[in-house]
C-alpha positions as CSV (number, residue, x, y, z in Angstrom):
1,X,-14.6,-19.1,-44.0
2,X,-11.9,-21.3,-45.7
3,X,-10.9,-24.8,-45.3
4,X,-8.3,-24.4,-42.5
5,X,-10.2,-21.7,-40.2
6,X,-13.1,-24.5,-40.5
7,X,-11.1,-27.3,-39.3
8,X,-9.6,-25.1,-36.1
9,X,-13.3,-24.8,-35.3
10,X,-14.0,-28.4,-35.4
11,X,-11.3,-29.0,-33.0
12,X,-11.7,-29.8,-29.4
13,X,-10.3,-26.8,-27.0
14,X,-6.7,-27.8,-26.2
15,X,-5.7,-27.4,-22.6
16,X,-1.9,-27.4,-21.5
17,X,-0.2,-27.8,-17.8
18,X,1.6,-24.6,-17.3
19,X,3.9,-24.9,-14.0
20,X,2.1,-23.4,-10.6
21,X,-0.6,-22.0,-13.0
22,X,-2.1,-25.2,-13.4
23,X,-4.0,-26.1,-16.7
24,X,-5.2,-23.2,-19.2
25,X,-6.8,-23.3,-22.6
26,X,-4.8,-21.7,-25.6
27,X,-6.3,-18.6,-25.4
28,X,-4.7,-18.0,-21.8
29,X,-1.3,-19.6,-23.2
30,X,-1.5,-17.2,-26.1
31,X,-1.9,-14.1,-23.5
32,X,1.0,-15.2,-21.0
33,X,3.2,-16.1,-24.1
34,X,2.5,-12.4,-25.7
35,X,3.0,-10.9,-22.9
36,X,5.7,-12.5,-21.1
37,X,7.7,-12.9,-24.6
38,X,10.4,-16.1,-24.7
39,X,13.9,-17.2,-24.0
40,X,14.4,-19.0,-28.1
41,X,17.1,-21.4,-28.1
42,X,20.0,-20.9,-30.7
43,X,19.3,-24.0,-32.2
44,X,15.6,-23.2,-33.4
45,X,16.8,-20.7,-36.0
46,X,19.5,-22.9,-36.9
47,X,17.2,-26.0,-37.4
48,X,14.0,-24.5,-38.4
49,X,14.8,-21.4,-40.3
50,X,15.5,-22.8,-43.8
51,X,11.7,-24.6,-44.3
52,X,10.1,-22.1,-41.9
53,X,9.1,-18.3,-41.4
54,X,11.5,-18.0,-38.5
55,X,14.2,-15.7,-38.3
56,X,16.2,-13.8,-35.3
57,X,15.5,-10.7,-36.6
58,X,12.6,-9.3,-34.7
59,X,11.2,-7.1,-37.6
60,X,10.0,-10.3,-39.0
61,X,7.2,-10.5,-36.6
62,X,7.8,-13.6,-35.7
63,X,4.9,-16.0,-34.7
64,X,4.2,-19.9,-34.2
65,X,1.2,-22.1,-33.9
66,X,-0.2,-23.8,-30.6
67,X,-1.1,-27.7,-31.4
68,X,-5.2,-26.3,-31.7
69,X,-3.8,-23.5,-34.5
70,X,-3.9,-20.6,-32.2
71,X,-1.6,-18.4,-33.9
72,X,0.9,-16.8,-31.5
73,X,3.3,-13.6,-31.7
74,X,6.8,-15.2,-31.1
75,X,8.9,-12.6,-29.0
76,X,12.1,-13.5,-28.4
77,X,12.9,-11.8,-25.5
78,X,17.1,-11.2,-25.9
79,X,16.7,-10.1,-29.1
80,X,13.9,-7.8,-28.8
81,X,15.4,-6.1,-26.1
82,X,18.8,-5.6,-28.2
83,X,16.9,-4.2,-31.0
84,X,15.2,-1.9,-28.3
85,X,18.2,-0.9,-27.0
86,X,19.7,0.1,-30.2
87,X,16.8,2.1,-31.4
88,X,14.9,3.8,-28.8
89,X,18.8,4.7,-27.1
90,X,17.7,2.4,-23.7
91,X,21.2,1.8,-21.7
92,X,21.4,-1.1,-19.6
93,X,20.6,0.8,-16.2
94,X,17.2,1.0,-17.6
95,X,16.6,-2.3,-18.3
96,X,17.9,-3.6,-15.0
97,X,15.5,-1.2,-13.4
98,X,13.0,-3.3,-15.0
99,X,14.7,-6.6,-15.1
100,X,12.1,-8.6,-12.6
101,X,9.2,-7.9,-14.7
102,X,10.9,-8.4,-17.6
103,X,11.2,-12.2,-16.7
104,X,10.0,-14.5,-18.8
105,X,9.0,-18.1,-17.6
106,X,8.9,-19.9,-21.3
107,X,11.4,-21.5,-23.5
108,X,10.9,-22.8,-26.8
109,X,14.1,-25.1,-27.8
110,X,14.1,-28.1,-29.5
111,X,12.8,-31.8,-28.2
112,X,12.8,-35.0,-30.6
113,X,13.2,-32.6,-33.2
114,X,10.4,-31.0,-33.2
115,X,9.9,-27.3,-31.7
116,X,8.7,-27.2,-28.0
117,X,7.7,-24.8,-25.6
118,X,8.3,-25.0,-21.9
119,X,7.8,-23.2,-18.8
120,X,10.3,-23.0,-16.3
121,X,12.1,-26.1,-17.8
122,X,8.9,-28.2,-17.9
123,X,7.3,-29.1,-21.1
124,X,3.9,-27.5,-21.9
125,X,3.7,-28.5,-25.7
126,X,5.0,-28.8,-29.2
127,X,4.8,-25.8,-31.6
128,X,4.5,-25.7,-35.3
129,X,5.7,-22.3,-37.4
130,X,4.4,-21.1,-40.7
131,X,5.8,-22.6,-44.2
132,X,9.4,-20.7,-45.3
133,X,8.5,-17.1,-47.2
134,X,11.1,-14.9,-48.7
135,X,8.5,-12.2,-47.7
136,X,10.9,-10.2,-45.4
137,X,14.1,-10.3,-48.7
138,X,11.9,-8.1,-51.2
139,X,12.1,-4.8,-52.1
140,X,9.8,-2.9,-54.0
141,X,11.2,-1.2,-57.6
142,X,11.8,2.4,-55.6
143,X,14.7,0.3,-53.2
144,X,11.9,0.2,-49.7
145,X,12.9,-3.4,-48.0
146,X,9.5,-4.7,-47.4
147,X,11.4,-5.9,-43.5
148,X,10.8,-3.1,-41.0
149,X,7.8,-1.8,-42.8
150,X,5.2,-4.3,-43.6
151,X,4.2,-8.0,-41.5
152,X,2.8,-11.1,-42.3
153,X,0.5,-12.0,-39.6
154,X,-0.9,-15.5,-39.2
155,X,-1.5,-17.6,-42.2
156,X,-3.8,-14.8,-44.3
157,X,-2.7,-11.3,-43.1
158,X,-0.3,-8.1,-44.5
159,X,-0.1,-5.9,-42.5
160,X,1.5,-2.0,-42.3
161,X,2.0,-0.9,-39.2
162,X,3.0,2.4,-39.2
163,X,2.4,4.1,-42.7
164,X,2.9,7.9,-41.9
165,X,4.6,9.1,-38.8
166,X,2.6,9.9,-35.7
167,X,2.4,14.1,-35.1
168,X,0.4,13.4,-31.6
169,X,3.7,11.3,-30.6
170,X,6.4,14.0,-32.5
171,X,4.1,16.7,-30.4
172,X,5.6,15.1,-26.8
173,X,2.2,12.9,-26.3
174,X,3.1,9.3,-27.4
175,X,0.7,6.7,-26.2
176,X,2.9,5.4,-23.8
177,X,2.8,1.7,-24.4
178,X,4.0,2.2,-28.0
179,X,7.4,1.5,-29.6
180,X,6.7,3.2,-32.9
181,X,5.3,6.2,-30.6
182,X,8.3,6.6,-29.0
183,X,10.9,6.2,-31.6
184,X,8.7,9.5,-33.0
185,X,8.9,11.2,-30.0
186,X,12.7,10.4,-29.9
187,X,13.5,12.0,-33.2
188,X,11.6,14.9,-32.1
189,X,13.4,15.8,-29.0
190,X,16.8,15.2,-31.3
191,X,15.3,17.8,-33.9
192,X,15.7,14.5,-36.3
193,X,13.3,14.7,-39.6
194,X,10.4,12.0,-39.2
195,X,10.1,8.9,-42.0
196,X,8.2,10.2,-45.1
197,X,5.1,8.5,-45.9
198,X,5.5,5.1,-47.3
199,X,4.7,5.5,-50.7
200,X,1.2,4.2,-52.4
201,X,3.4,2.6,-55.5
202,X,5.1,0.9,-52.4
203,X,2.2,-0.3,-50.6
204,X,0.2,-1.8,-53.8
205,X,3.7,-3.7,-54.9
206,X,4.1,-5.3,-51.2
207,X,0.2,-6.4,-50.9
208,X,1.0,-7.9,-54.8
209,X,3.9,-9.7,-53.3
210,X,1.9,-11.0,-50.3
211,X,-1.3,-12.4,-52.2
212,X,1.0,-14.2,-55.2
213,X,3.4,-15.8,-53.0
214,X,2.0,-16.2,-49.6
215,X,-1.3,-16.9,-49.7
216,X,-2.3,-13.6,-47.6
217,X,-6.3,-12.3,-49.1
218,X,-6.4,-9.7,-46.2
219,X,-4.9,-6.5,-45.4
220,X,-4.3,-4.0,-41.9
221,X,-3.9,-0.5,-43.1
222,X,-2.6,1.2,-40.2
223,X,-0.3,5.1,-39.3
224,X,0.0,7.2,-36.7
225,X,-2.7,10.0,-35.5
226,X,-2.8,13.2,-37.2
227,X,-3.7,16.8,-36.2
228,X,-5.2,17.2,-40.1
229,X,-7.8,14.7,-41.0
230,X,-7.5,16.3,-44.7
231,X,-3.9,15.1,-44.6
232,X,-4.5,11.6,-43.3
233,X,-7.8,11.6,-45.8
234,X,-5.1,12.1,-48.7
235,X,-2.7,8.9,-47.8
236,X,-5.6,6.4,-46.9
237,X,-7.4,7.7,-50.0
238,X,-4.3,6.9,-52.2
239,X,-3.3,3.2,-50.4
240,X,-7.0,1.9,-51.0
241,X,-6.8,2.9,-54.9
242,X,-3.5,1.5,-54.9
243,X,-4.9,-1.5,-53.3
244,X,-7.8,-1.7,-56.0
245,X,-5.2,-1.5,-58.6
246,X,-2.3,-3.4,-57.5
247,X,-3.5,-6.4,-60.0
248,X,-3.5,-8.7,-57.2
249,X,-6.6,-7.2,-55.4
250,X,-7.2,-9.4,-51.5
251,X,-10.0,-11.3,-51.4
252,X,-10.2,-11.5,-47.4
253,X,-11.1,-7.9,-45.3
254,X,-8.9,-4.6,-45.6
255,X,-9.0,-3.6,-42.3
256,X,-8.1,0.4,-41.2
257,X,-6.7,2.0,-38.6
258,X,-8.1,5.6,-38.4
259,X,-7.1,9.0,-36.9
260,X,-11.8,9.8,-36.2
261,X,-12.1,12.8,-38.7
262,X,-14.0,15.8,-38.4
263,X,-15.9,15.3,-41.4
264,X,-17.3,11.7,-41.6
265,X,-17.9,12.1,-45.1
266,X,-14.1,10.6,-45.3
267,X,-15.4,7.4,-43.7
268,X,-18.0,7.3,-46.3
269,X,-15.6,7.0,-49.4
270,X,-13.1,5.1,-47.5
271,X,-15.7,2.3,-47.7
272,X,-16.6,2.6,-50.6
273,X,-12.8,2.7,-52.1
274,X,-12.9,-0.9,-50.3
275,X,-12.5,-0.9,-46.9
276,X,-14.1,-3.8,-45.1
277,X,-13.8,-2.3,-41.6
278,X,-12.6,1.0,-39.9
279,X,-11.6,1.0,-36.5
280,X,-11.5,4.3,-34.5
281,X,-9.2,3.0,-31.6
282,X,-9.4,4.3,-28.1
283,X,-7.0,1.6,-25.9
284,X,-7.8,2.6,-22.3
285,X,-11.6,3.3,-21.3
286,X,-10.8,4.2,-18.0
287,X,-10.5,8.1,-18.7
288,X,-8.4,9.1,-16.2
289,X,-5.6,6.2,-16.8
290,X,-5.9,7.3,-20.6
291,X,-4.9,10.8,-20.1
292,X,-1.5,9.6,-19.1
293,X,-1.2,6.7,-21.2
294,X,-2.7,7.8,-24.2
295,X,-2.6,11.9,-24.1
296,X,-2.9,12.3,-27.5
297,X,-6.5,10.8,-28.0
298,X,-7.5,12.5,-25.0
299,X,-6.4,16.1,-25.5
300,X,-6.4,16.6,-29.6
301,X,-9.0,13.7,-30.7
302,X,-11.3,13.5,-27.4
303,X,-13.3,10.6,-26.4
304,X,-16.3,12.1,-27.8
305,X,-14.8,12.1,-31.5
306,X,-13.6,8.2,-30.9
307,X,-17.3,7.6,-30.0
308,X,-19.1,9.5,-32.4
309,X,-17.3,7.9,-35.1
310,X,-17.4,4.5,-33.9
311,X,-21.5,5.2,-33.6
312,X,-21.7,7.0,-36.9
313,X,-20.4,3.6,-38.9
314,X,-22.7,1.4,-37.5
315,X,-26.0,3.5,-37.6
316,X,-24.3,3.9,-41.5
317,X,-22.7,0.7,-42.6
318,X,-24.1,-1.8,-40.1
319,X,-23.3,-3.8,-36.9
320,X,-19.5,-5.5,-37.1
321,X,-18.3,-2.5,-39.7
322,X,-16.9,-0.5,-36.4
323,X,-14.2,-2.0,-34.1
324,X,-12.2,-0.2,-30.9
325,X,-9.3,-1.7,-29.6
326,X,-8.0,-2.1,-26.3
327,X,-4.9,-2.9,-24.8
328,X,-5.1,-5.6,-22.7
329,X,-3.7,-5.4,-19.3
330,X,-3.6,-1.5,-18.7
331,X,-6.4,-1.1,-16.6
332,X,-9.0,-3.0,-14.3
333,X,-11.2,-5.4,-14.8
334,X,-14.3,-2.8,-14.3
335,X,-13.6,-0.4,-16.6
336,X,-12.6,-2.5,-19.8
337,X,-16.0,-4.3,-19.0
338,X,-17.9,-0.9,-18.6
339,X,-16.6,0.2,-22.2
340,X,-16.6,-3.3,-24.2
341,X,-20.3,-3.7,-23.3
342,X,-20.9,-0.1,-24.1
343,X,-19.6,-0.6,-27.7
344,X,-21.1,-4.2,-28.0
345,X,-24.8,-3.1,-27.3
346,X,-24.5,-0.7,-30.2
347,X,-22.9,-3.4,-32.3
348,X,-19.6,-2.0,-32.2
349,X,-17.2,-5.0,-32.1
350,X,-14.5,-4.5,-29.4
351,X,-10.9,-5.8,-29.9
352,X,-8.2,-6.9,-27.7
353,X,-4.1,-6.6,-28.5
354,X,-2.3,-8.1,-25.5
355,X,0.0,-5.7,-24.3
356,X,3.7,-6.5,-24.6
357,X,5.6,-4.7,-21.6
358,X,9.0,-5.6,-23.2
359,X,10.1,-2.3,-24.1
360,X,7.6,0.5,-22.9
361,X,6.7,0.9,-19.6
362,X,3.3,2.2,-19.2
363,X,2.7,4.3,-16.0
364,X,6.2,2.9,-14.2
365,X,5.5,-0.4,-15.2
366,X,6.4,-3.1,-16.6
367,X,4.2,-6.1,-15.0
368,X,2.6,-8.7,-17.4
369,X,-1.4,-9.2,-15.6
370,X,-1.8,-12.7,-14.0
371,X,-3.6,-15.2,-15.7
372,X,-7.0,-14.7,-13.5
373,X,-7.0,-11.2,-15.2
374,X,-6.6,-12.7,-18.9
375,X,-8.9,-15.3,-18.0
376,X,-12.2,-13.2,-17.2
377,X,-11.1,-11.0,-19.8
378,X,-11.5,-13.9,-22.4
379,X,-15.0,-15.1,-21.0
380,X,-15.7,-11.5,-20.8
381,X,-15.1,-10.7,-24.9
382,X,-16.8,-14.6,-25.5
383,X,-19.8,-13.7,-23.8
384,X,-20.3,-10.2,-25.5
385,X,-19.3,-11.5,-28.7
386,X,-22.4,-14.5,-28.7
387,X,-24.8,-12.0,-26.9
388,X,-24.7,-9.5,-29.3
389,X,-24.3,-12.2,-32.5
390,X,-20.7,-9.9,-33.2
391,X,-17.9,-11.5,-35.6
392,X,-14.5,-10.1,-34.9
393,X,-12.2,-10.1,-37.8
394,X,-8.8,-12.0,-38.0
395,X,-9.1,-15.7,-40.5
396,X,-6.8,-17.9,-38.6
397,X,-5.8,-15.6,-36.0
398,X,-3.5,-12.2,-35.6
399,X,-0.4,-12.2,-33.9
400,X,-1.4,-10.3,-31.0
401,X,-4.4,-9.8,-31.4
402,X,-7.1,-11.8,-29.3
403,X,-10.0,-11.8,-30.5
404,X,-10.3,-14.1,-33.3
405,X,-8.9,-16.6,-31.0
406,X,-11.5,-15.8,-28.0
407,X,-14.4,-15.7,-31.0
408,X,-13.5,-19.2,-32.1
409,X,-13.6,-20.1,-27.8
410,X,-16.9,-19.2,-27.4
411,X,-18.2,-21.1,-30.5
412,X,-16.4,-24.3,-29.4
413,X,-17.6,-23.2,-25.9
414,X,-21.6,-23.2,-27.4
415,X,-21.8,-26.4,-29.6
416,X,-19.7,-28.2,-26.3
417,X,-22.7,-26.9,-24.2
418,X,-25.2,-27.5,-26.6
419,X,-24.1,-30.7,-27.1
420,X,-24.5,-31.3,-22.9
421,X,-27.9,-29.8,-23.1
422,X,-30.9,-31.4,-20.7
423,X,-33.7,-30.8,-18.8
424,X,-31.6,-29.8,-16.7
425,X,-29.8,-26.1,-17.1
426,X,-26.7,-26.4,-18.1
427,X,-24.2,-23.4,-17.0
428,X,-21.7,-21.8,-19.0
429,X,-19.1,-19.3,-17.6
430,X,-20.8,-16.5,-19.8
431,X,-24.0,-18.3,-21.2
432,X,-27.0,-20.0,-19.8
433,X,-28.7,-22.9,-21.9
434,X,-32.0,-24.1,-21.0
435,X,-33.8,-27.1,-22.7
């Protein structure tokens, strides 16, 4: 643990006033802000792009830091929906069908100079971004722009978010909540060739780039799913070795993304190529919502694969060394608990990406949850993650991704109650101390 995740420990939870919704810790603020997006004034890229990693160009993954350090994916709304627009062929008829729930509440704009969000024109807080990076200018020696295929997350993260092209999405069955899905699934249906590979040469140069000049020691490996687990075996096989020889190896986690193989020997030599963590992602537990919103895992992969997998690293490798995602916000309540705890008691850690509506609907919809739903879901994660003594990945927090942030919660949460400890018991909303 470096210096700064330390010191975001150490502080006290921040709480904000957010309009009608009342007061809510950052973890909430970082779920309504992902998934509502928000309206970014002019004049923030105009006074704070120079010195900062802010730019209106929303392949540059924007993101900004709540006053506690909770770092937070910075959507702005009009221009994601422009780029949308002009890549996945949306007309405007489609986007007005969608127009209420596309509404976003928050502004960020700038106050006594400084960057400041509101909601619905009253002031919730000031913001901070990270320090300027010419990151998103480079290109690597073959001519690839490092924009549009490769991230900086946080303060400490690369991260690739679609190395090879998804077949499950070019086959008609894109997970229905995902951009890069459907821009596949577009080219398909046009009889367009899909993106090549990005190359290994390519990958090793940009991670180079990212740990000499931007402090990043951690990497997200991350393509689409593939019928041929040979195939996928072959790419993953050549980024890690890349990786290992790029002269500039990460000293943080190398995280990947994997299509569950058939043989699981593959899982055993992407660890020991370097892999610090493999997640075999399912989304959706609830089975029959996941056939339609993510067919591909359902029909080709199967549940039981995802499972299996998950189970196999763990007996293997150990508790924390498996991790399933899930969307947050595409089903109830019930379900996502029924399959979090399932993977937790077998020391599988499960993750959370809020979902961003702006751009996919997902079964008709477009409709960000409420804040009661991201609420339980935190103290549902915190409570998991202390019961079952799991440690989610992340240093000083993804850009979407929750559950660093609801990790470092339920610590603050536990010393605040230990701290308050008595003869008398002491309640938490997901722990119970006793003297």
């Amino acid at each position: 643990m470096d210096t700064n995740e330390m010191s975001i420990y150490r502080q006290p939870p921040a709480t904000f006033h957010c309009g009608k919704t009342g007061r809510i810790d950052a973890v909430e603020l970082k779920c309504l802000l992902v998934s509502k997006g928000v309206r970014v004034d002019s004049e923030i890229y105009r006074r704070f792009g120079k010195d900062f990693r802010i730019n209106p160009n929303p392949m540059t993954c924007n993101s900004m830091k709540l006053p506690d350090g909770t770092n937070v994916q910075l959507t702005d709304v009009e221009f994601h929906l422009r780029h949308l627009m002009r890549t996945l062929s949306w007309n405007s008829l489609k986007l007005m069908r969608y127009s209420s729930q596309l509404a976003t509440p928050f502004q960020l704009k700038v106050s006594e100079d400084k960057p400041a969000l509101f909601h619905n024109k009253e002031f919730v807080c000031y913001v901070s971004f990270h320090g300027k990076s010419e990151f998103y200018k480079q290109k690597t020696s073959s001519g690839l722009p490092f924009t549009g295929n490769a991230v900086l997350q946080g303060c400490d993260f690369v991260s690739f978010q679609c190395l090879w092209y998804c077949e499950y999405a070019a086959s008609g069955n894109p997970c229905q909540y995902c951009f890069s899905g459907a821009d596949f699934e577009a080219r398909a249906r046009r009889k367009k060739p899909q993106p090549a590979a990005v190359a290994a040469s390519d990958v090793a140069e940009i991670v180079r780039y990212a740990v000499q000049n931007d402090r990043v020691d951690s990497v997200q490996i991350t393509g689409g799913s593939t019928f041929s687990g040979k195939k996928e075996h072959r790419h993953i096989v050549n980024y890690l070795n890349a990786i290992a020889g790029c002269g500039a190896k990460p000293e943080g986690e190398i995280l990947l993304y994997i299509t569950p193989p058939d043989d699981f020997a593959y899982i055993d030599e992407y660890f020991s190529l370097g892999a610090d963590r493999i997640a075999c992602s399912i989304e959706v537990w609830d089975e029959k919502r996941a056939e339609i919103i993510t067919p591909g895992k359902i029909r080709f992969t199967t549940r039981e694969r995802h499972l299996n997998a998950l189970t196999y690293i763990t007996e293997k490798f150990g508790k924390d060394k498996a991790f399933c995602n899930f969307i947050i916000g595409l089903e109830s309540l019930e379900t996502l608990k029924e399959g979090a705890t399932w993977l937790a008691e077998r020391g599988i850690i499960p993750s959370a990406s809020v979902w961003m509506p702006m751009g996919q609907p997902v079964m008709g919809s477009m409709a960000a949850p409420d804040i009661d739903y991201f609420r339980r879901v935190k103290d549902l994660l915190a409570g998991l993650y202390v019961r079952h003594n799991l440690s989610p990945a992340g240093g000083c927090g993804l850009n979407v991704c929750i559950e660093k942030d609801i990790f470092r919660y339920a610590i603050r949460s536990s010393r605040n109650a230990e701290k308050r400890k008595s003869s008398v018991v002491t309640t938490h909303p997901f722990l119970i101390y006793k003297n």
